[in-house]
C-alpha positions in Angstrom: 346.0 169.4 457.3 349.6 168.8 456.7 351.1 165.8 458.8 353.4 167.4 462.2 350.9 170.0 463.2 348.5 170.5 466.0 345.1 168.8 464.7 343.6 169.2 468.6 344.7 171.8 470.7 343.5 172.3 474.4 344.4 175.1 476.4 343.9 175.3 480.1 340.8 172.8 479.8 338.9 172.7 483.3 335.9 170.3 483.9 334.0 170.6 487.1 330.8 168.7 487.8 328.0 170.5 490.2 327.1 169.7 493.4 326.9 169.5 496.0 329.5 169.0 496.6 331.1 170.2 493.4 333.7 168.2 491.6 336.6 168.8 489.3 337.3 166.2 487.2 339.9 167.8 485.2 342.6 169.8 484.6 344.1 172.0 484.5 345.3 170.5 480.7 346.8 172.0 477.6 348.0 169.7 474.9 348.7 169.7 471.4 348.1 166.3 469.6 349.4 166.8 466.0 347.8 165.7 462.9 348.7 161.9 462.0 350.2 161.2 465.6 348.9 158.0 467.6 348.6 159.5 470.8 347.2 157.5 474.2 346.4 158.5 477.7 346.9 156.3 480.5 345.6 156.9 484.3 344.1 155.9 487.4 340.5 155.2 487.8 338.5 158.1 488.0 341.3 160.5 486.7 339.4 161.9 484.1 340.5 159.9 481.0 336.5 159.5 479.0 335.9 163.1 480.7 339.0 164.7 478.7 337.7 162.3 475.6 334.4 163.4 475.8 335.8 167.0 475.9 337.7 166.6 473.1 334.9 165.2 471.2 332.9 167.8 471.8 330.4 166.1 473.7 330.9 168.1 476.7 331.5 171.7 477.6 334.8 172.4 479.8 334.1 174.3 482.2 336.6 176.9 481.3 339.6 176.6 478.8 339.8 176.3 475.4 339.1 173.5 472.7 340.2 173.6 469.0 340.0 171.2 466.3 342.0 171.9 463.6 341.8 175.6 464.4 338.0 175.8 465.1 337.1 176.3 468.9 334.2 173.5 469.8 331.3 174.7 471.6 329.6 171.5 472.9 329.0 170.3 469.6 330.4 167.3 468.0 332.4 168.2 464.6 332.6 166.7 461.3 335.7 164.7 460.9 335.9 163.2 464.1 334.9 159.5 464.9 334.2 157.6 467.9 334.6 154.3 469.4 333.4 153.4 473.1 334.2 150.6 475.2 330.7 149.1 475.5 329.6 146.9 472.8 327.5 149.2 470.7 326.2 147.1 467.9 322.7 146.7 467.6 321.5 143.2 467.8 318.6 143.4 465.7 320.8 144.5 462.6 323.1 142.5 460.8 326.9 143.3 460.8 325.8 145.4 457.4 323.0 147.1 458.8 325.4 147.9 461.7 328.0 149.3 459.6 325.3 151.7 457.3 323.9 152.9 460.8 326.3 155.8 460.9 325.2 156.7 457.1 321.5 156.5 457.9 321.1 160.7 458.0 323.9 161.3 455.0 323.1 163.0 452.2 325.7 160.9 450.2 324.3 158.8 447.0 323.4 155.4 447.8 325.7 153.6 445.7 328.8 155.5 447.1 327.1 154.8 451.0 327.2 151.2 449.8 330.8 151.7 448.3 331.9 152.9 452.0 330.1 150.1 453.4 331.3 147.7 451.4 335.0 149.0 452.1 335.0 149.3 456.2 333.4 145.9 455.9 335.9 144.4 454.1 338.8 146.2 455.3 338.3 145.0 458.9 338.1 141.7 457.8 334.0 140.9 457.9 333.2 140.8 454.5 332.0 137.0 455.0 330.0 137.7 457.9 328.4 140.8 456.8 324.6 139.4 456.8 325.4 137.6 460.2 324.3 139.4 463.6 325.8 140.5 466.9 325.0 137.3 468.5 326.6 135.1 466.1 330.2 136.8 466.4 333.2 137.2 468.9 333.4 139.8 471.1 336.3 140.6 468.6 334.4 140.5 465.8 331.3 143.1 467.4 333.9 145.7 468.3 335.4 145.2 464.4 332.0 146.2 463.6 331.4 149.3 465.9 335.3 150.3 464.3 333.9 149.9 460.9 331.1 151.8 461.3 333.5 154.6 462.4 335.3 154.7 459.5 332.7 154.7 456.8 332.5 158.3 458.2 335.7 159.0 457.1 336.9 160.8 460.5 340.2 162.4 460.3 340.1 162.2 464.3 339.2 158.9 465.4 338.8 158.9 469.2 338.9 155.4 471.4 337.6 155.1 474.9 338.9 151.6 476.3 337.5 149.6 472.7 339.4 146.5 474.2 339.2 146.4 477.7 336.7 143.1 477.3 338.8 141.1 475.7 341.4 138.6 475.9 345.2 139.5 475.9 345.6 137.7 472.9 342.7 139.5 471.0 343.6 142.5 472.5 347.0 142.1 470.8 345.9 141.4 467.4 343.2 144.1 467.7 346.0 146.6 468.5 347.8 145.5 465.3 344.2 145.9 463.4 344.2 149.1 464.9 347.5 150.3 464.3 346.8 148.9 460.3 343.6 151.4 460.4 345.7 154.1 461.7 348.4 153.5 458.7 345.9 153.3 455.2 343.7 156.2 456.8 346.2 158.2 457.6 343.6 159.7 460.4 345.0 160.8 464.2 344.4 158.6 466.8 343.7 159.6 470.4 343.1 156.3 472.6 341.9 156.1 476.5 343.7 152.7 478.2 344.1 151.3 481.1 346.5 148.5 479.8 349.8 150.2 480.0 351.6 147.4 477.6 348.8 148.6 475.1 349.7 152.2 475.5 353.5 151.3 474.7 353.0 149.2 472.2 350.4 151.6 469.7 351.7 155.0 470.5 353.6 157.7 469.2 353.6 159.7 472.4 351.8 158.2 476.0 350.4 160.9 478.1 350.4 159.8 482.1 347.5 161.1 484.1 347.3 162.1 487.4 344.4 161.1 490.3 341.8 163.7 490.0 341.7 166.3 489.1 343.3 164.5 486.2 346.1 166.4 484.6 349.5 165.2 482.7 352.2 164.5 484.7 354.2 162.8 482.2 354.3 162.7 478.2 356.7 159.4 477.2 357.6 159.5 473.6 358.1 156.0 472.4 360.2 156.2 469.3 358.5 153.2 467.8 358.6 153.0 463.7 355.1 153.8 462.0 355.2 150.2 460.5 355.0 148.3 464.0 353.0 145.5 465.1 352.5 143.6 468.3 355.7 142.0 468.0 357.9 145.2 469.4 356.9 143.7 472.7 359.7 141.7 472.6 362.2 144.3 472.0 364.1 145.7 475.1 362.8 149.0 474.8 359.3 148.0 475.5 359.9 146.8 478.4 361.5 149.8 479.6 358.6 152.1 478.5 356.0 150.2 480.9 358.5 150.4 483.2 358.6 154.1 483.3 354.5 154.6 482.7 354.3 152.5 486.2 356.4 154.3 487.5 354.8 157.8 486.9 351.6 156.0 488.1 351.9 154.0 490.9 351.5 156.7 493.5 348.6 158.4 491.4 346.8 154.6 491.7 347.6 154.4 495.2 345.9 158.1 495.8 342.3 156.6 494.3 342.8 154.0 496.9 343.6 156.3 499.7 347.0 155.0 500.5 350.5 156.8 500.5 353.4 155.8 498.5 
């Protein structure tokens, strides 16, 4: 698809949950995420963030509305060309970081030495080329969630979709994970749709921030950042960073205080 237009498209998108009683977890939502963009989604708890993600990835159903990926509507089915990434730690223990990484290949139909060639690359490109016959146990929590990223990518998803891949780690990691990240998101040239809580993390990776409501989640705000495509972690110290968490808290502080049953 050529870079500037809409790679995932959701129109009216609805999720309810049965009962009783019966639940709506999202939406009303359209959005357009174009091909190439870095896009987040920031909210409160419970807002519907992994539901929309799930959605999106074709994992679930909505319950009404439409879903398209690059102008294919999804029907509970999971796509080729889209990758994803969860929070928990989903390496297997009993495999080393190799092993790990060739999971995702295990059904392909791809010759072996061009599943070893992709192997070989994710590995080394996220920096675990000398720990590729280690295992899970003898690695960072850094270092696991590499792993889970690389065996993402040896699919070669134009869509890569990331449900809170940090939230267990450190500040500092999660800063230099971002800049891994945002690295990945350069030399693939794939789209990037990432779920956060961390609202710093939101400002510093994206292209556009989308601000959730309290459920039923819907957008309430779309911040553009304005950020170069060659940034790192270091445009936290520019002015202008400051000023974009400012205005992401300040779209949802009174959602947050809704999930705790408190006014503004």
């Amino acid at each position: 698809m050529v870079s500037g237009e809409a790679q995932v498209s959701l129109s009216e998108v609805v999720r309810r949950y049965d009962g009783p009683p019966v639940v709506q977890a999202l939406g009303p939502i359209s959005l357009d995420i174009k091909c190439g963009e870095f896009f987040s989604i920031v909210g409160p708890s419970g807002c519907g963030k992994s539901t929309l993600l799930d959605v999106v990835a074709g994992l679930v159903r909505p319950t009404s509305g439409s879903v398209c990926f690059e102008g294919k509507e999804l029907h509970g089915e999971v796509p080729d060309g889209i990758g994803v990434v969860f929070q928990e730690d989903s390496s297997m223990p009993w495999l080393s970081v190799r092993d790990n990484v060739a999971f995702g290949l295990r059904t392909s139909s791809l010759p072996k030495q061009e599943v070893a060639t992709r192997v070989d690359h994710a590995i080394s490109f996220m920096g675990l080329a000398q720990f590729a016959g280690h295992y899970p146990a003898q690695l960072s929590g850094g270092m696991r969630q590499r792993v889970c990223i690389a065996r993402t990518l040896v699919l070669r998803p134009r869509l890569i979709l990331l449900d809170e891949p940090f939230g267990a780690l450190d500040q500092q990691t999660r800063l230099l994970m971002g800049d891994e990240l945002l690295r990945l998101w350069r030399e693939t040239g794939a789209t990037v749709l990432l779920i956060t809580h961390a609202l710093d993390e939101a400002a510093m990776l994206s292209d556009r921030v989308g601000v959730m409501s309290a459920r039923p989640g819907r957008f309430i705000d779309m911040v553009e950042t304005g950020w170069p495509r060659d940034r790192d972690s270091r445009v936290i110290s520019e002015s202008q960073f400051g000023a974009l968490t400012a205005r992401l808290w300040s779209s949802l502080r009174e959602e947050s205080l809704k999930t705790l049953g408190r006014a503004a």
